[in-house]
N, C-alpha and C positions, 0 to 999 in steps of 0.2 A: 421365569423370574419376574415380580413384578417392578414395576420401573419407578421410580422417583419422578416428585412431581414441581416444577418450578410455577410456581404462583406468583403474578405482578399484584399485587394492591392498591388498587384507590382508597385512599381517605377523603372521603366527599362531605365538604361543609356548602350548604346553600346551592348545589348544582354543579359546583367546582373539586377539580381535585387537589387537595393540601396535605402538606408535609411539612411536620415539627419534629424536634427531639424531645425525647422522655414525653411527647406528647402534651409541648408548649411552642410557643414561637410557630405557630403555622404559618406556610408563606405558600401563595397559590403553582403549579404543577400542572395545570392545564386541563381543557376537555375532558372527560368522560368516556365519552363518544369516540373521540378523535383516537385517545389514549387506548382504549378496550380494541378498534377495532387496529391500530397499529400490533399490538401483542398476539392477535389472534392468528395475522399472517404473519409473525414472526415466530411460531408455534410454540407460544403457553401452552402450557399443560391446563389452566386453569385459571379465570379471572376473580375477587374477591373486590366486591364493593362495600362499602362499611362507610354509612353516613354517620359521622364520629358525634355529632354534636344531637341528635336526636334523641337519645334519652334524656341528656342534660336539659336540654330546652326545653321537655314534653311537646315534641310536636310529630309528626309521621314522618315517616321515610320519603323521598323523593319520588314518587311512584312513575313518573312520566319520564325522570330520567334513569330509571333500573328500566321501561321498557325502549327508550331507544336505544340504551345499550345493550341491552337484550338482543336486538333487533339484526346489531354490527356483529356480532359474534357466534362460531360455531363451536365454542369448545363451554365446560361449565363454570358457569355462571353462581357463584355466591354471594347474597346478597343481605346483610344483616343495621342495622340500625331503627332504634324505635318500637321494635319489636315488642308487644306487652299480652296479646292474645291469640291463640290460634287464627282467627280472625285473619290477625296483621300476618300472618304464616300463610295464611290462604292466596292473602292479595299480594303479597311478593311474588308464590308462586306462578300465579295468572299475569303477573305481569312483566316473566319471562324469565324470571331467579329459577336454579336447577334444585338450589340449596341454600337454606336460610341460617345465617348465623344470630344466635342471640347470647345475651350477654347477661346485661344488669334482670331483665323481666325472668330470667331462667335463676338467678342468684338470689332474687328475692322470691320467685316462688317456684321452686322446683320444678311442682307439680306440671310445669309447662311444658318441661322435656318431656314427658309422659307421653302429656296429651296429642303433642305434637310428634312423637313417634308416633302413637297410634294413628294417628289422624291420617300422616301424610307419608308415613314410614322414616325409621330411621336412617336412611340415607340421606334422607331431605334434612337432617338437623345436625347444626353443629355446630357446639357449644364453645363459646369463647372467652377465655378465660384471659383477664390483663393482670400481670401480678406486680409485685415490688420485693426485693431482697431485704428482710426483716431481722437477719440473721443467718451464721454459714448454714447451709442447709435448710433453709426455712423461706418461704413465703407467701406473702398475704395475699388473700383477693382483691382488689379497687375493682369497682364500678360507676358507672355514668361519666364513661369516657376516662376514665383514671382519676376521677376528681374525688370520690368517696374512699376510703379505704372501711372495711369490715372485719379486718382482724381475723376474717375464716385464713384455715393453713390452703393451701391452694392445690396440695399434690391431693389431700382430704376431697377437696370440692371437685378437681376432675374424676376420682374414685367415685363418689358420688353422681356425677355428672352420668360416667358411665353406667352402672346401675339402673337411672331411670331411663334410659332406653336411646342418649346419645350415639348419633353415628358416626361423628370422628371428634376431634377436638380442634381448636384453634388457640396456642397460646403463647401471649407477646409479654416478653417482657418487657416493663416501664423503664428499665435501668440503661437495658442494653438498645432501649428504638430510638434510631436516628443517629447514631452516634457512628454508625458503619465500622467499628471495632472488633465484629463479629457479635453470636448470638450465645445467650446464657447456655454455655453449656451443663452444668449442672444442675441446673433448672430440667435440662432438657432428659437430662439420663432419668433424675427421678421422677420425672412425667411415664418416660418410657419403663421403667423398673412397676411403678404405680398399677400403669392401666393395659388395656389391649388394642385399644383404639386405635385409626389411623391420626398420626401424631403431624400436627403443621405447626414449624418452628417458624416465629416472625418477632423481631425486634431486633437488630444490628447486623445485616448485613452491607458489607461493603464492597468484599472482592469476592470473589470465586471463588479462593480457600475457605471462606467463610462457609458458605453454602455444604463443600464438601464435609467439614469439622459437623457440622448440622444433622447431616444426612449418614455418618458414617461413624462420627463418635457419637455424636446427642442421641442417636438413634431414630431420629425421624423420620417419619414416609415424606415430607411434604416440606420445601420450603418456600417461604411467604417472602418477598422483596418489593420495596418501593422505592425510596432514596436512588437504587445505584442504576435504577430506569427510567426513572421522572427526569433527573438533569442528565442523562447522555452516556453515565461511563461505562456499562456495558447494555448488552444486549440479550434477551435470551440465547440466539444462536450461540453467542462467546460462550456463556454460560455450561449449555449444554454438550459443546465442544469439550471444554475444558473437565466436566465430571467424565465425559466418556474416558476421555486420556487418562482418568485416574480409574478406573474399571467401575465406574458407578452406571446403571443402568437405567438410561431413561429415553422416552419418548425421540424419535428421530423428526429433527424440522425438516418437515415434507415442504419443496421448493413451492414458494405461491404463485399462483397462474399470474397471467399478465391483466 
């Protein structure tokens, strides 16, 4: 049986990690570094950097602080912001990303995901999709940090997504991030109904039922969390405790040496 996977996230503005709702009001969350290698002995499944304001700004990725967190960590490493050319795919990779997320540059020109499967295979790429509720059933793509909207249908563009040679998806919704209420789940079903992909649900998680509803109704492989590990209120161990007790299977937190 394969296991379910709990993902911490940094939203990294300028070296720092930030946390807003609906992806406004950022207010700083701490180190990187500090933060990445805290979750790794606490066993994530999985860490997710996303330098949130590098599209919007046109400037690179933080490439010095993807490799000292690179550095802190034994488990994988996704790291996406700024992303515009296989190039910017390359030098992620080398500088210690397992798997690169891209967003806005794969939205406006497909062809990226392509390339970037071929290039560096599709396990190394995974497409992230930020959406908004447009109507029941329905919603839109935003890019460049959620500040654009495009009018594409968004269940449309992970269909697509997947076609050109994506190898999982990553999609948050604007409605439900930060708000810790739990995560879109009918967003989530027709992601899952859509595609084949492995599916990472991120935007509203709060509690532990949260995560389970994600993982169990949404039908997700993967859930993404930040808010409820940046300020304290649980931990991955709780976390993982708490899906076993409901029969979900996931990864067992091996005690960290001294």
């Amino acid at each position: 049986m394969l296991t379910k996977r709990i993902i911490p996230c940094f939203d990294v503005d300028r070296g720092r990690v930030v946390k807003g709702v609906s992806f406004v009001d950022l207010r700083d969350a701490g180190d990187p570094v500090e933060l990445a290698r805290k979750h790794d002995q606490d066993g994530a499944d999985e860490l997710v950097f996303l330098d949130i304001t590098a599209s919007s700004s046109e400037r690179e990725s933080v490439y010095e602080v993807i490799q000292r967190t690179a550095d802190q960590v034994f488990i994988p490493l996704t790291v996406g912001g700024g992303v515009r050319a296989t190039g910017d795919v390359r030098r992620m990779l080398e500088a210690g990303a397992d798997k690169v997320s891209i967003n806005t540059a794969a939205f406006e020109r497909p062809e990226l995901i392509t390339e970037g499967a071929r290039g560096f295979g599709s396990q190394c790429i995974v497409v992230a999709i930020d959406v908004r509720r447009v109507a029941p059933g329905r919603w839109d793509v935003f890019t460049y940090g959620g500040r654009t909207g495009t009018g594409r249908d968004a269940v449309e563009w992970a269909r697509e997504a997947e076609e050109r040679g994506a190898g999982e998806l990553l999609v948050t919704s604007m409605d439900t991030d930060g708000h810790q209420e739990g995560y879109d789940l009918p967003l989530l079903r027709a992601m899952r109904e859509a595609v084949h992909l492995p599916l990472i649900a991120s935007g509203g998680a709060g509690k532990p039922e949260h995560l389970y509803d994600a993982l169990v109704e949404g039908g997700a492989d993967a859930v993404l969390a930040a808010s409820i590990f940046h300020f304290g209120a649980y931990t991955v161990p709780d976390l993982k405790r708490y899906l076993e007790s409901r029969g979900v299977a996931v990864r067992p937190v091996e005690p960290t040496a001294p």
